[in-house]
PDB file as gemmi writes it, atoms N, CA and C in Angstrom:
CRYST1    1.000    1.000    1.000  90.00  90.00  90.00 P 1                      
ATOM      1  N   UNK A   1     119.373 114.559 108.260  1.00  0.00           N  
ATOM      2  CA  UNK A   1     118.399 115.026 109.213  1.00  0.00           C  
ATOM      3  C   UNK A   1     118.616 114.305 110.545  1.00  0.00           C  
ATOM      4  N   UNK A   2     118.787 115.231 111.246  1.00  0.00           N  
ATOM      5  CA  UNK A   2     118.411 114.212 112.887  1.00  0.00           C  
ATOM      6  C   UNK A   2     117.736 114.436 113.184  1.00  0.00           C  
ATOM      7  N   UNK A   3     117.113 112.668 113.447  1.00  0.00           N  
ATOM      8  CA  UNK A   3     115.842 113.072 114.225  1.00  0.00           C  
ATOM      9  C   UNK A   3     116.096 112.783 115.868  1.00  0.00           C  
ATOM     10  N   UNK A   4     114.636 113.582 116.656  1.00  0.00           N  
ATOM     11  CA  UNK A   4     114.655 113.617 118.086  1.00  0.00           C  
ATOM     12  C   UNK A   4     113.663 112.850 118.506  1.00  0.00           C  
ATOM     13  N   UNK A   5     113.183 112.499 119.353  1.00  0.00           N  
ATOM     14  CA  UNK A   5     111.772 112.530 119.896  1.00  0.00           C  
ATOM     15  C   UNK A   5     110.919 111.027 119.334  1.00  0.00           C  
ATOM     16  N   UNK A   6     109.857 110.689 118.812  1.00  0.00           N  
ATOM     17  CA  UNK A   6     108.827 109.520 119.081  1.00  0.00           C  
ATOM     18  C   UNK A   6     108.205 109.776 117.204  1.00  0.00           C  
ATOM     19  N   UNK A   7     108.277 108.655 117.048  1.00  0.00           N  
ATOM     20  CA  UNK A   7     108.137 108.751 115.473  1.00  0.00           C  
ATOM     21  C   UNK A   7     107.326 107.478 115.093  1.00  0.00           C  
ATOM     22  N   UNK A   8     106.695 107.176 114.055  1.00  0.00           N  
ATOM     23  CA  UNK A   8     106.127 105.978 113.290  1.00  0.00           C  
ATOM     24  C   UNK A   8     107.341 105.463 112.596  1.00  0.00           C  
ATOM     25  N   UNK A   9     107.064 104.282 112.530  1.00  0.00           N  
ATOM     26  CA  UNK A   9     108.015 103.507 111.561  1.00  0.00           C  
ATOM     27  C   UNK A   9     107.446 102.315 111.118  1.00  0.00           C  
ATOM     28  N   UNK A  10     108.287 102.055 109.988  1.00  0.00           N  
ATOM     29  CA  UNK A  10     107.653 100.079 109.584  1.00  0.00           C  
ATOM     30  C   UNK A  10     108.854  99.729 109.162  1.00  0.00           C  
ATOM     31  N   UNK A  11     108.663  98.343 109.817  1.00  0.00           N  
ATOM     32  CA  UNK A  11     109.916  97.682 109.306  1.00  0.00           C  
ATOM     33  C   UNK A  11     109.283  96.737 108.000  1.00  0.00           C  
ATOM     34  N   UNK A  12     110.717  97.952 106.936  1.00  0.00           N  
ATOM     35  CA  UNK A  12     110.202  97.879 105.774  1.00  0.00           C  
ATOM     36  C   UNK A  12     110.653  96.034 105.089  1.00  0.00           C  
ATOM     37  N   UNK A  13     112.246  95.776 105.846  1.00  0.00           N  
ATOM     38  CA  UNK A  13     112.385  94.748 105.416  1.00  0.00           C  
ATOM     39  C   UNK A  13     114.043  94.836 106.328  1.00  0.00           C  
ATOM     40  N   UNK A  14     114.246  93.132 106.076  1.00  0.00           N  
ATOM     41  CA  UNK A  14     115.319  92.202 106.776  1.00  0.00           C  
ATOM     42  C   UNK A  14     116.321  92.147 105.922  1.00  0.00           C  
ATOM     43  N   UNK A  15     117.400  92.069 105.443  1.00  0.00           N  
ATOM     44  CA  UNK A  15     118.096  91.649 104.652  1.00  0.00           C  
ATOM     45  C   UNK A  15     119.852  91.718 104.956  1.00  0.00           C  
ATOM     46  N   UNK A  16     120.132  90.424 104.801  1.00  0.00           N  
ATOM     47  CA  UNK A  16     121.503  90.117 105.279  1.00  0.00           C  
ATOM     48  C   UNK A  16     122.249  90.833 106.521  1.00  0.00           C  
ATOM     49  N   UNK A  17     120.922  90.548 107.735  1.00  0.00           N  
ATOM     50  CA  UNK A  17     121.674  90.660 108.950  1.00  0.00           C  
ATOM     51  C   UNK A  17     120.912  92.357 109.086  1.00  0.00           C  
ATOM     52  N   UNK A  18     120.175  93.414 108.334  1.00  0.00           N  
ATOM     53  CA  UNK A  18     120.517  94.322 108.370  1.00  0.00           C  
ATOM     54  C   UNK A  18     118.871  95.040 108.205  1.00  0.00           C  
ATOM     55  N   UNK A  19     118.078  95.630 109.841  1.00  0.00           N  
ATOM     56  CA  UNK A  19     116.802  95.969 109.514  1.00  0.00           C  
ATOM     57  C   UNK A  19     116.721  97.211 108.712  1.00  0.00           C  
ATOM     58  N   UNK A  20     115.723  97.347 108.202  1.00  0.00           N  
ATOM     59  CA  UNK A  20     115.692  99.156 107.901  1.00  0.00           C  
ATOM     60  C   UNK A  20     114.202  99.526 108.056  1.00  0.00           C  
ATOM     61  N   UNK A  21     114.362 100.440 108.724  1.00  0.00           N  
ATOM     62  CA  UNK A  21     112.558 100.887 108.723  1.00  0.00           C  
ATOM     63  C   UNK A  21     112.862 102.174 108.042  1.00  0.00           C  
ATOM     64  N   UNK A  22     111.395 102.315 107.781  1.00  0.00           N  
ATOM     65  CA  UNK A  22     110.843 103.819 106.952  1.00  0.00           C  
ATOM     66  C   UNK A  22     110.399 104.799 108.085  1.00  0.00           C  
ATOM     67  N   UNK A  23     111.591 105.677 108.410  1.00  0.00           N  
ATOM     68  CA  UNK A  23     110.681 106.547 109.451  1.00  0.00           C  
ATOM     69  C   UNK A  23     109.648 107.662 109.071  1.00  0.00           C  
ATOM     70  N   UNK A  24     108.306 107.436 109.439  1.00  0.00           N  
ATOM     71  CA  UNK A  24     107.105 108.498 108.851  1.00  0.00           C  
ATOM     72  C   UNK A  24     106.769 109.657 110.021  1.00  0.00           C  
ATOM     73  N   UNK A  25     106.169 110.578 109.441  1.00  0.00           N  
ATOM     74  CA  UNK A  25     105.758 111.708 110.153  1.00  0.00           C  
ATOM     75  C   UNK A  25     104.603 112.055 109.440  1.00  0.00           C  
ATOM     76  N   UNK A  26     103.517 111.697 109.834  1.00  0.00           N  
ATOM     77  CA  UNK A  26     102.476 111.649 109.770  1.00  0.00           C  
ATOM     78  C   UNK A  26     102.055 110.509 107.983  1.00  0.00           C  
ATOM     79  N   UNK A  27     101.885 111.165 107.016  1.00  0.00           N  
ATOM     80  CA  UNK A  27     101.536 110.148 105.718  1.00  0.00           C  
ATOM     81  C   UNK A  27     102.909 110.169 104.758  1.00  0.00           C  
ATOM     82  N   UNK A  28     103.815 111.147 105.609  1.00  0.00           N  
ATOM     83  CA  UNK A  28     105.349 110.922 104.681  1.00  0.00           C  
ATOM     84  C   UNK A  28     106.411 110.262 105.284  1.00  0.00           C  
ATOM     85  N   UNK A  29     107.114 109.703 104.379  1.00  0.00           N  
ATOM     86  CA  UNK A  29     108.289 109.232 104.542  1.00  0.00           C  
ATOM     87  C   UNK A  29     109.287 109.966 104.353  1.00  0.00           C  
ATOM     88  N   UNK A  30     110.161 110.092 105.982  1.00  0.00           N  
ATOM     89  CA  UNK A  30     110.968 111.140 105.970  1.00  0.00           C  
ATOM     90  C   UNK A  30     112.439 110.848 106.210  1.00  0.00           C  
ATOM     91  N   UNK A  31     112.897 109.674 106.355  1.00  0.00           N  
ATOM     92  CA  UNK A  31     113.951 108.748 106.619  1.00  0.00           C  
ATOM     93  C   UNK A  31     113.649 107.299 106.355  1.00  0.00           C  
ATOM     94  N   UNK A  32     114.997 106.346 106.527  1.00  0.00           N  
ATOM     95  CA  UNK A  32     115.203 105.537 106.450  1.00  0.00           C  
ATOM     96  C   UNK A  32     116.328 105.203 107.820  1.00  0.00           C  
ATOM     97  N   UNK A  33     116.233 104.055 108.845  1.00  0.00           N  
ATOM     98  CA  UNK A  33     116.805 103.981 109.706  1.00  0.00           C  
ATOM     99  C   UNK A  33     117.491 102.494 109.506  1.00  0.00           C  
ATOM    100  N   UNK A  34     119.016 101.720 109.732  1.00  0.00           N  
ATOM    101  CA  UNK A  34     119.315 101.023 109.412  1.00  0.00           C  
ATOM    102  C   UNK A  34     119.744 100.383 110.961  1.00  0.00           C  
ATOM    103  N   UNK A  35     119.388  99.160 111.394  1.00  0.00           N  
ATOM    104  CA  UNK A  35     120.150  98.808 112.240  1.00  0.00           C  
ATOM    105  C   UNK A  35     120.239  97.056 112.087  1.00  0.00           C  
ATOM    106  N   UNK A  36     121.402  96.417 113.046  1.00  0.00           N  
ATOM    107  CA  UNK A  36     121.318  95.189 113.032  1.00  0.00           C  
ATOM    108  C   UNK A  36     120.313  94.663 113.189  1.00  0.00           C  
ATOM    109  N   UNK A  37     120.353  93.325 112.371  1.00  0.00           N  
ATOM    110  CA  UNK A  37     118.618  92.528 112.554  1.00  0.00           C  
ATOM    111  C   UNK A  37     118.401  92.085 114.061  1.00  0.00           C  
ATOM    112  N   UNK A  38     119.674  91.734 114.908  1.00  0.00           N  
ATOM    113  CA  UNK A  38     119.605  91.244 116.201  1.00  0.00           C  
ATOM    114  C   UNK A  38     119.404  92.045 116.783  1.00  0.00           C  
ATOM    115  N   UNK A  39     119.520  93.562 116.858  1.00  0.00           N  
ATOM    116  CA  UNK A  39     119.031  94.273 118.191  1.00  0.00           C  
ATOM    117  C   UNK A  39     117.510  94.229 117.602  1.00  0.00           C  
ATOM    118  N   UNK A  40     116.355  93.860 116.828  1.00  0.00           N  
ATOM    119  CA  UNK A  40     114.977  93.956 116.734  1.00  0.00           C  
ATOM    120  C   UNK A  40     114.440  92.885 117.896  1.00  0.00           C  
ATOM    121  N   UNK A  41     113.553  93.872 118.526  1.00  0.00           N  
ATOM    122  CA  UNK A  41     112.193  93.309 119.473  1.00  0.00           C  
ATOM    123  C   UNK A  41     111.745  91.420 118.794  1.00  0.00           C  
ATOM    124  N   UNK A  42     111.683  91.075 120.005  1.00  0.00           N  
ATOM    125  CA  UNK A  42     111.597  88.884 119.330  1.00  0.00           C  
ATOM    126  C   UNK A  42     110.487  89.261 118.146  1.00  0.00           C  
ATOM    127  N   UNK A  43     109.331  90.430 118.802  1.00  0.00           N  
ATOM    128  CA  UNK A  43     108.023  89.947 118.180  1.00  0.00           C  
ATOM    129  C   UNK A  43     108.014  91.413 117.289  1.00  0.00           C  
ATOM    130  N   UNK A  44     109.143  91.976 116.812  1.00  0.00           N  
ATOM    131  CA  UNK A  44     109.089  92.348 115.060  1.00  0.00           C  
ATOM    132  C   UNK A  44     109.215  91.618 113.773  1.00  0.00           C  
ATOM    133  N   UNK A  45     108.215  92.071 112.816  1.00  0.00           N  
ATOM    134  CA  UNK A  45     108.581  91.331 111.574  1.00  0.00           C  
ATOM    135  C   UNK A  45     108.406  92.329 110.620  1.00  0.00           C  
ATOM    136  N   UNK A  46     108.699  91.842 109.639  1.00  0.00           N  
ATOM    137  CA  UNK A  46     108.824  92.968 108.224  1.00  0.00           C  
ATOM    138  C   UNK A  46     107.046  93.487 108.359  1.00  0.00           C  
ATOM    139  N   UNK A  47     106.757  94.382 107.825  1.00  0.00           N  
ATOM    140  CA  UNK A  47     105.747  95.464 107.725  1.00  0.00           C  
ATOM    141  C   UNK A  47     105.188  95.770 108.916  1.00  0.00           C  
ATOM    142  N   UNK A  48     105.629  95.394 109.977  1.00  0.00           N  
ATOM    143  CA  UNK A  48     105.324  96.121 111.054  1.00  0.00           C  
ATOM    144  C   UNK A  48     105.372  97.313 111.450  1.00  0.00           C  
ATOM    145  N   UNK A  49     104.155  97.819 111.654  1.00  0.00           N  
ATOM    146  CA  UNK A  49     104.510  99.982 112.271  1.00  0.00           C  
ATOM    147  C   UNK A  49     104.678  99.836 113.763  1.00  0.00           C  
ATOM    148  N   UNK A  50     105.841 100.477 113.858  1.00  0.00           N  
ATOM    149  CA  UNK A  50     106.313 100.559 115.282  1.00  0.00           C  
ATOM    150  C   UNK A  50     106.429 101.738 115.562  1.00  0.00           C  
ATOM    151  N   UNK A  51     106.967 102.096 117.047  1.00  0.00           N  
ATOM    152  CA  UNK A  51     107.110 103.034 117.212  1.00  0.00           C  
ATOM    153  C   UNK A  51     108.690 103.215 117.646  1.00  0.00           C  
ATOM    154  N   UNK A  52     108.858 104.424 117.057  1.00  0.00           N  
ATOM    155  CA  UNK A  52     110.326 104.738 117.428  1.00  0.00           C  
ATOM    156  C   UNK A  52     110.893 105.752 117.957  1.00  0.00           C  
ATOM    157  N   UNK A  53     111.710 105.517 118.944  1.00  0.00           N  
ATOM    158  CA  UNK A  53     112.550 106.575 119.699  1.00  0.00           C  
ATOM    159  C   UNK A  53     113.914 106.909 119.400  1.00  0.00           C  
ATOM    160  N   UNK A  54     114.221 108.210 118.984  1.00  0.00           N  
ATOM    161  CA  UNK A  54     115.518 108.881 118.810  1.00  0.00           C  
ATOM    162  C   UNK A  54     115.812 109.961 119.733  1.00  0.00           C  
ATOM    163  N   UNK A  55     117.114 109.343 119.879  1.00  0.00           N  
ATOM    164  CA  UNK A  55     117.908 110.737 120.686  1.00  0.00           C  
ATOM    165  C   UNK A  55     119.177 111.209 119.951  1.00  0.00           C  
ATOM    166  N   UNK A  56     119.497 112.441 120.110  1.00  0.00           N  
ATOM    167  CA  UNK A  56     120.690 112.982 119.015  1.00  0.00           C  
ATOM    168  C   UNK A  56     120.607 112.084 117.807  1.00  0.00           C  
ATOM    169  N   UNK A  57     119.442 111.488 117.356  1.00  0.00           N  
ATOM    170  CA  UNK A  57     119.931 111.229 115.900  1.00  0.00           C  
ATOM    171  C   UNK A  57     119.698 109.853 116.003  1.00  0.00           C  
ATOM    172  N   UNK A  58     120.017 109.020 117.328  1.00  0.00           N  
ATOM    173  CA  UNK A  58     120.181 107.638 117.238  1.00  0.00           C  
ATOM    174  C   UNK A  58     119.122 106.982 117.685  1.00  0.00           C  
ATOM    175  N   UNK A  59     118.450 105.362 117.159  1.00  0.00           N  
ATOM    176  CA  UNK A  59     117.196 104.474 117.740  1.00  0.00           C  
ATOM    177  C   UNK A  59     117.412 104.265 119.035  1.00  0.00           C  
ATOM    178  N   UNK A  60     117.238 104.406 119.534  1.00  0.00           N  
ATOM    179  CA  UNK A  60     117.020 104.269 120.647  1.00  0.00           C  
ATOM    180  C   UNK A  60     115.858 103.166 121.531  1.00  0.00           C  
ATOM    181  N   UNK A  61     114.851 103.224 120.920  1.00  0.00           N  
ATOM    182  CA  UNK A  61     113.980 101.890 121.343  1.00  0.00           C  
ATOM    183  C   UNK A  61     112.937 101.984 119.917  1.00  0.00           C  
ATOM    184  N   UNK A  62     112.472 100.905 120.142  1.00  0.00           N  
ATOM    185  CA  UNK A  62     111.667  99.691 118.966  1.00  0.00           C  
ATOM    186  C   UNK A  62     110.475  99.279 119.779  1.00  0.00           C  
ATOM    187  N   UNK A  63     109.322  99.822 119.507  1.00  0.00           N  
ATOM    188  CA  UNK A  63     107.906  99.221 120.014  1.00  0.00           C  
ATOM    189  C   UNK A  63     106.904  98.955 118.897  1.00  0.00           C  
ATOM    190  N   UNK A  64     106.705  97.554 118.809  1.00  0.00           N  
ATOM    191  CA  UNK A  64     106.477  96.890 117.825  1.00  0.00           C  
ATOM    192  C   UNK A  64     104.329  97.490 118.583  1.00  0.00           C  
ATOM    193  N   UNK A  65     103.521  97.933 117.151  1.00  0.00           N  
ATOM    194  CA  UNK A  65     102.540  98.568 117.966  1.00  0.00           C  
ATOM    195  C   UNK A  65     101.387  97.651 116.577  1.00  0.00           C  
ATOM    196  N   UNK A  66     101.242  96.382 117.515  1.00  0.00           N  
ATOM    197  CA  UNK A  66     100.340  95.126 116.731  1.00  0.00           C  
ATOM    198  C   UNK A  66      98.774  96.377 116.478  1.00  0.00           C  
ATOM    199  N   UNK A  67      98.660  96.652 116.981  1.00  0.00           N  
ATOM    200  CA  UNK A  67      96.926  97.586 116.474  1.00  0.00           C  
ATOM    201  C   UNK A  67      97.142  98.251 115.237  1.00  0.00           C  
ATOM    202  N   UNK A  68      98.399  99.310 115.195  1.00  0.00           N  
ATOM    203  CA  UNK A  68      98.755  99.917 114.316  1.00  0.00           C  
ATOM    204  C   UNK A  68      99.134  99.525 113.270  1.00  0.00           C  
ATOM    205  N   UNK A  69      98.927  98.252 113.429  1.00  0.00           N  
ATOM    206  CA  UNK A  69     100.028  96.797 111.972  1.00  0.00           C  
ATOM    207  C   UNK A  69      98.736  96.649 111.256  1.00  0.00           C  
ATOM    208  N   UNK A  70      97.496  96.204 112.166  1.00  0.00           N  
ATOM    209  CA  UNK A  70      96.475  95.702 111.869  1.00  0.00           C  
ATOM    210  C   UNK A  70      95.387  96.403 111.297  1.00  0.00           C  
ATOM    211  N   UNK A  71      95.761  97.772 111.698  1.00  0.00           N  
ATOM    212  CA  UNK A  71      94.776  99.021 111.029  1.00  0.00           C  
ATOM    213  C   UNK A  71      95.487  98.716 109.704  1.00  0.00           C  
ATOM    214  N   UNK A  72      96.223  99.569 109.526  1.00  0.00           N  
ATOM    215  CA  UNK A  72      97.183  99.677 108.442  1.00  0.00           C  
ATOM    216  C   UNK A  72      96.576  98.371 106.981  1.00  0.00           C  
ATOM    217  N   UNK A  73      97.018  97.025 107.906  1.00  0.00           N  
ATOM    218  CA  UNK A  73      96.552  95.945 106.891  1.00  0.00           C  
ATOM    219  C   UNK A  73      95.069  96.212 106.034  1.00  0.00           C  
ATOM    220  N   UNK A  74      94.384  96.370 107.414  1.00  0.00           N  
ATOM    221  CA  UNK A  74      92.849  96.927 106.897  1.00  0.00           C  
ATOM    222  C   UNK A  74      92.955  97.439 105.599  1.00  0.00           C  
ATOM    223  N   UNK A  75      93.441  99.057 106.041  1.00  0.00           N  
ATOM    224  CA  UNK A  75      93.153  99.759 105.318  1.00  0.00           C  
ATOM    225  C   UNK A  75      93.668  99.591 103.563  1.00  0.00           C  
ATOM    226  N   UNK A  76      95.070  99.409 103.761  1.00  0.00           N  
ATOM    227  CA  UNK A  76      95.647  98.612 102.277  1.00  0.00           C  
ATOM    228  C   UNK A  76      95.028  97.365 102.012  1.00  0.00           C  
ATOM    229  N   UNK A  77      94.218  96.574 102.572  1.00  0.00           N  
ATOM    230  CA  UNK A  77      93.156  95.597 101.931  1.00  0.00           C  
ATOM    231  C   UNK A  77      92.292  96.542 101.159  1.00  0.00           C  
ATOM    232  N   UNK A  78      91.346  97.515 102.160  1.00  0.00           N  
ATOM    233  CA  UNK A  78      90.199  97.845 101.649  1.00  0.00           C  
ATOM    234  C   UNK A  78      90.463  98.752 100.149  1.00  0.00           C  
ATOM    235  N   UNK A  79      91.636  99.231 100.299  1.00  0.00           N  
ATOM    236  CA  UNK A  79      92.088  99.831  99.274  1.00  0.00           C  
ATOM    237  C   UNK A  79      92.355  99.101  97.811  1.00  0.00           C  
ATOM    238  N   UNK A  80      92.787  97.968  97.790  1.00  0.00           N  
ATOM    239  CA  UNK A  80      92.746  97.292  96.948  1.00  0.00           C  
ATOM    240  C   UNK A  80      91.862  96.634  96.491  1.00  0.00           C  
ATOM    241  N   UNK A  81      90.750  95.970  97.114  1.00  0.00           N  
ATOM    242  CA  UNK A  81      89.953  95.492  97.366  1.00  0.00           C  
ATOM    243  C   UNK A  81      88.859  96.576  95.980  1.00  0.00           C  
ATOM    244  N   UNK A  82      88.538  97.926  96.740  1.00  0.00           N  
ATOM    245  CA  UNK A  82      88.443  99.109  95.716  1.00  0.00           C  
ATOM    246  C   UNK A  82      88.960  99.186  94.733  1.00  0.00           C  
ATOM    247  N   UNK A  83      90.031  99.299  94.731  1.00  0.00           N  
ATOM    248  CA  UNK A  83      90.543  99.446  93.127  1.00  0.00           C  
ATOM    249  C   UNK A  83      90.263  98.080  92.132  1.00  0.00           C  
ATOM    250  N   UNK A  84      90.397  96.994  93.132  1.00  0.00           N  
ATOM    251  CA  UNK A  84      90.007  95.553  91.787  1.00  0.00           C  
ATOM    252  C   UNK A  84      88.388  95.976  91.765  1.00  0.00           C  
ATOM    253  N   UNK A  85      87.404  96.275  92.471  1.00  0.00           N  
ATOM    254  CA  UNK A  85      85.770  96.496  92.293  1.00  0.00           C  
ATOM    255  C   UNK A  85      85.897  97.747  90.724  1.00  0.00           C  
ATOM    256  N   UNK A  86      86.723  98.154  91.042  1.00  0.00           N  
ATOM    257  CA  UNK A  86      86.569  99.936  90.223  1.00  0.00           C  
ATOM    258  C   UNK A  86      87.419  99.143  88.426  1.00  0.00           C  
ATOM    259  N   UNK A  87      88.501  98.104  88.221  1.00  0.00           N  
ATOM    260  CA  UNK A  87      88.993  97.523  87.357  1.00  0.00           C  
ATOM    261  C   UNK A  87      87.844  96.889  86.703  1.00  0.00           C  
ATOM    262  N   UNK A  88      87.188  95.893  87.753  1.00  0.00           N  
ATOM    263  CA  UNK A  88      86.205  94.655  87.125  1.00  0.00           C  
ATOM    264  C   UNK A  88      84.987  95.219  86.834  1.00  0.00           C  
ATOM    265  N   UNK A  89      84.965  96.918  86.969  1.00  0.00           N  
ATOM    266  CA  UNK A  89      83.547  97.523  86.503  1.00  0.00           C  
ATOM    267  C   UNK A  89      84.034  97.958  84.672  1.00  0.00           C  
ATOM    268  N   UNK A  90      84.946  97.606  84.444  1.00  0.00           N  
ATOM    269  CA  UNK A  90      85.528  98.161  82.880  1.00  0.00           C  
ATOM    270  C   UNK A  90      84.966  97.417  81.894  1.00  0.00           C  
TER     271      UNK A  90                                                      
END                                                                             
């Protein structure tokens, strides 16, 4: 698939020199994008949702989007958070 245009992403994880984010479109995961760990923004880290730009196919820029990190956390807290309340009612 190539993608074009302004997309969600998280950088899913670091590993030996080598980022990869999950590129999403809206609640799916529709790629996987691989690039060197050194071209990442100083202030990316693993589970960060960023935003991402492609042209013909290629990243093009990395905007690390701290609100969107922090919702996100929320929400997978509150979610769990729920499911241990909904376990410890057994």
């Amino acid at each position: 698939m190539t993608l074009e245009g302004t997309y969600v992403g998280t950088l899913d994880r670091v590993t030996a020199g080598v980022a990869v984010f999950l590129v999403e479109d809206g609640d799916e995961t529709i790629g996987e994008r691989r690039i060197a760990a050194d071209e990442l923004p100083d202030d990316a880290s693993e589970g960060d949702v960023c935003r991402l730009a492609f042209e013909d196919g290629e990243l093009v820029g990395i905007e690390p989007r701290p609100d969107a990190t922090a919702a996100r956390r929320r929400r997978l807290r509150e979610r769990f958070e729920d499911l241990s309340r909904r376990l410890g009612d057994e």
